[in-house]
C-alpha positions in Angstrom: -85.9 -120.6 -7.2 -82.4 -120.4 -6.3 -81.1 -121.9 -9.2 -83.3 -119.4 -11.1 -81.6 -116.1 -8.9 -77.9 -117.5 -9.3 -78.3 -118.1 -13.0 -80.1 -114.2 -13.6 -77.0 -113.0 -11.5 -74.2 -115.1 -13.7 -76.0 -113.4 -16.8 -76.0 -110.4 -15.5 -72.1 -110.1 -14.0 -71.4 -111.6 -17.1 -72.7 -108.9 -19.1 -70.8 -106.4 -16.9 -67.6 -106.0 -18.9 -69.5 -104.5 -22.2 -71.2 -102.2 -19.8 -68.7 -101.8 -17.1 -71.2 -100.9 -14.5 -71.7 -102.1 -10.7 -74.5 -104.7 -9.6 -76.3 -104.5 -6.9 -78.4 -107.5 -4.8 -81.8 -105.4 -3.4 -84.7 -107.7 -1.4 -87.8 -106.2 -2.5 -91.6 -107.5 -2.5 -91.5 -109.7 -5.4 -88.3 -111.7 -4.0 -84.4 -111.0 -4.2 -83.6 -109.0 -7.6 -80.3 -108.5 -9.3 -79.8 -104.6 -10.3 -76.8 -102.1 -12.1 -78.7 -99.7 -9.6 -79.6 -99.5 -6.3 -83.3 -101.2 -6.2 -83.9 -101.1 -2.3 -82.2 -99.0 0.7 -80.7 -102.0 2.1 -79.3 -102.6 -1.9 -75.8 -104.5 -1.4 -73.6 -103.7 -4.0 -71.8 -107.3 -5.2 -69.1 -105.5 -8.1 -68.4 -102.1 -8.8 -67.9 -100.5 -12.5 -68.3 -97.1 -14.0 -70.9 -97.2 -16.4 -69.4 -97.2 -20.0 -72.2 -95.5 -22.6 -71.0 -96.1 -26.7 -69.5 -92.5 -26.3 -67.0 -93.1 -24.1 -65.6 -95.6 -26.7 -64.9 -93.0 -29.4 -62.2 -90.5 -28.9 -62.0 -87.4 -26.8 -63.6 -85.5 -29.8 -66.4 -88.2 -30.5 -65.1 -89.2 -33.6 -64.9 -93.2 -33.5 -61.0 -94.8 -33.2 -61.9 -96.7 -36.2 -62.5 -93.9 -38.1 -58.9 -92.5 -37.4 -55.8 -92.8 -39.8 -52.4 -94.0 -38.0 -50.4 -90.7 -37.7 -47.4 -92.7 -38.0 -48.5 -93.3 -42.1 -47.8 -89.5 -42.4 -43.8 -90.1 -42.1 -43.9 -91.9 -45.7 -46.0 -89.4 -47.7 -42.9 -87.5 -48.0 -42.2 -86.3 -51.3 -44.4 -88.5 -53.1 -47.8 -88.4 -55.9 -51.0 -87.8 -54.9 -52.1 -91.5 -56.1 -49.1 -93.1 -53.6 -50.6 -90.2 -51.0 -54.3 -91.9 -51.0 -52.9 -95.3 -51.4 -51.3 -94.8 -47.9 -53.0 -92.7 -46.0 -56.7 -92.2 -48.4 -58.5 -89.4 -49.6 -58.5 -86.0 -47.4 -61.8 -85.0 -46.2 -61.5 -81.6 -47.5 -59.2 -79.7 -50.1 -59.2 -76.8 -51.9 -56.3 -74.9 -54.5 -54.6 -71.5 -53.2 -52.0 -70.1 -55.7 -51.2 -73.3 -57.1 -50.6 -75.5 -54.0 -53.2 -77.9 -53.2 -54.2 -78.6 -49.9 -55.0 -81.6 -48.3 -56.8 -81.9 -44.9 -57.3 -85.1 -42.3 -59.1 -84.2 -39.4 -58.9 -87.6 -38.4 -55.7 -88.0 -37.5 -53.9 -86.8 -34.0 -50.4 -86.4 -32.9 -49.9 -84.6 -29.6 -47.3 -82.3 -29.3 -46.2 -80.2 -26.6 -49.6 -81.3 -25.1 -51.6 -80.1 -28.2 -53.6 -82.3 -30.2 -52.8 -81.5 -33.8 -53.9 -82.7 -37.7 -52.3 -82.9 -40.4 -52.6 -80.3 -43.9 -50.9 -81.9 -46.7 -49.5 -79.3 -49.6 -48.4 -80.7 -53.1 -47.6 -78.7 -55.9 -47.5 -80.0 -59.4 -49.0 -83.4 -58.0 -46.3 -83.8 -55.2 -46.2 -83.5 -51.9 -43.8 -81.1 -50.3 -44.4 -79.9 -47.1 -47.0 -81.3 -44.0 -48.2 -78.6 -41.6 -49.6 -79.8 -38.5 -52.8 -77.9 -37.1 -54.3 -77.7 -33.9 -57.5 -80.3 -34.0 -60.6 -77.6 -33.8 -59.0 -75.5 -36.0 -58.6 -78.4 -38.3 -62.2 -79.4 -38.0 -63.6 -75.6 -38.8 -60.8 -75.6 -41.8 -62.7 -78.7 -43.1 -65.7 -76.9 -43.2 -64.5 -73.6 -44.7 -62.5 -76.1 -47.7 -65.5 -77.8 -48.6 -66.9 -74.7 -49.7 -64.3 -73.4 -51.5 -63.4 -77.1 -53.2 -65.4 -76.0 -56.9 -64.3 -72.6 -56.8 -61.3 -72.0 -59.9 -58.8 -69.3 -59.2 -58.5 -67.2 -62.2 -55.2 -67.8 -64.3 -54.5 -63.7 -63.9 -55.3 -60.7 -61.5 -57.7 -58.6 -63.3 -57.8 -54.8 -63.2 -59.5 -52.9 -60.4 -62.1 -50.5 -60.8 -62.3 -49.7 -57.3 -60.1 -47.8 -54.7 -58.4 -49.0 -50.9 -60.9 -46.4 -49.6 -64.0 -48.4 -50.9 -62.5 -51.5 -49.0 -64.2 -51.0 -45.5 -66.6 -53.6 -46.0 -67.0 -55.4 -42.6 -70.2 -56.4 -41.6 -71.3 -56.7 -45.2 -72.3 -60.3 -47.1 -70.7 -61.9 -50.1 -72.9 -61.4 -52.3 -72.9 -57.6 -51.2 -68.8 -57.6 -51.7 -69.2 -59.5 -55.2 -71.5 -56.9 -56.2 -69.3 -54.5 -55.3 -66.0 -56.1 -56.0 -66.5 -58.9 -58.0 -64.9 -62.6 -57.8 -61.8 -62.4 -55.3 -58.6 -63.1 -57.1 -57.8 -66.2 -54.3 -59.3 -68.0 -51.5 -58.0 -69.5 -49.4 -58.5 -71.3 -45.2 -57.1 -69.6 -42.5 -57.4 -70.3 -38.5 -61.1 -72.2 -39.6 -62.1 -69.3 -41.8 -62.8 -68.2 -45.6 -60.0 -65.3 -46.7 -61.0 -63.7 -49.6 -58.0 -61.9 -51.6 -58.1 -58.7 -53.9 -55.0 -58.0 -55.4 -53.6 -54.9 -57.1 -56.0 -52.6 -55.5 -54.9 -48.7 -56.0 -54.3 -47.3 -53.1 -56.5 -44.1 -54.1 -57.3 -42.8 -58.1 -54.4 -40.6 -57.8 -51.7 -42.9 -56.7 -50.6 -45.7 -58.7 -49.3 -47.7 -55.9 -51.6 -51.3 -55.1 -51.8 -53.5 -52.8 -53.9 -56.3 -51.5 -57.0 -56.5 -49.3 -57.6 -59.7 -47.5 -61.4 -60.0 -46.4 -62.2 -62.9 -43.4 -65.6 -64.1 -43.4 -67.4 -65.0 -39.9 -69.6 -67.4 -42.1 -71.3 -65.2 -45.4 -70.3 -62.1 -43.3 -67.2 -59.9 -43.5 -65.9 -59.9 -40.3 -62.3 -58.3 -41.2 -60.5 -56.5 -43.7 -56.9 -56.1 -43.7 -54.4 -54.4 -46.3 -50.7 -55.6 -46.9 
């Protein structure tokens, strides 16, 4: 019987690392019992631990460490071709095309900064890369959302005439397929702070003044949650 007590509690203390947890010795009914909780009120507690669940191996976010690209790989992208870019640090998990400059986001890479845990948004132009921009994380991860929406839509090669006026811009609160209606297709989209930015440009300020200018929408979603004029 001994034998059978001291080999349960050897498998079970050996066990311990991959859970981490604390083993108690309880005398109960059926005989001395080997426990990660207290089984009895006069449970002795033989090793402490802090119970370690399959979350607490992934990172802070809950994305798994393997899952996660060395951020140090993101020094020697500089200035080089999209192919070099995936051999080294693969394939973004979103990216979308805004005036000609494609945009590459990695969610799953983190640098901290200033205390800040930031991403990286890669920009090449003409099949280069020229510039890294480093975002904070849950932006990043809202960005990747809003990209992957906007990674079939085409920017038109020119800015087509407008029909309508600045003063038939107040549109918040109102869908996309409301504004498209209205409006028609935007003349760019693009991600900003984790959200879709729709751009109309050359917009009359009013049918009697020939001055434009350009209305930036920000969807919430498939609602208009902003307009703003520049």
């Amino acid at each position: 019987m001994r034998k059978d007590i001291l080999l349960a509690l050897g498998l079970l203390i050996a066990a311990s690392p991959a859970v981490a947890g604390s083993i108690y010795k309880c005398n109960t009914q059926e005989g001395v019992v080997f426990s990660q909780t207290p089984c009895a009120p006069d449970a002795v507690k033989l090793q402490s631990g802090t119970a370690q669940t399959s979350s607490q191996s992934a990172d802070a976010q809950g994305a798994p460490a393997a899952n996660r690209i060395d951020v140090g790989l993101f020094d020697e992208v500089g200035g080089e071709d999209a192919e070099t870019i995936v051999a080294t640090v693969g394939h973004p998990a979103a990216r979308y095309t805004h005036d000609g400059t494609d945009r590459w986001l990695y969610p799953n890479t983190v640098k901290i900064e200033d205390g800040r845990r930031l991403s990286p948004e890669l920009l090449l132009e003409n099949g280069k890369h020229f510039q890294t921009t480093w975002i904070l994380e849950d932006v990043m991860r809202r960005s990747v959302e809003v990209a992957k929406r906007l990674a079939d839509w085409r920017q038109p090669e020119s800015v087509r005439d407008k029909v309508f006026s600045l003063a038939e811009t107040a549109v918040k609160g109102q869908s996309k397929s409301q504004v498209v209606g209205k409006f028609g297709q935007p003349d760019a989209k693009r991600v900003f702070d984790g959200r879709e930015i729709w751009e109309y440009r050359k917009v009359k300020f009013s049918t009697e003044s020939p001055s434009s200018l350009t209305v930036f929408l920000t969807f919430d979603g498939s609602i208009v949650s902003q307009s703003v004029v520049n």
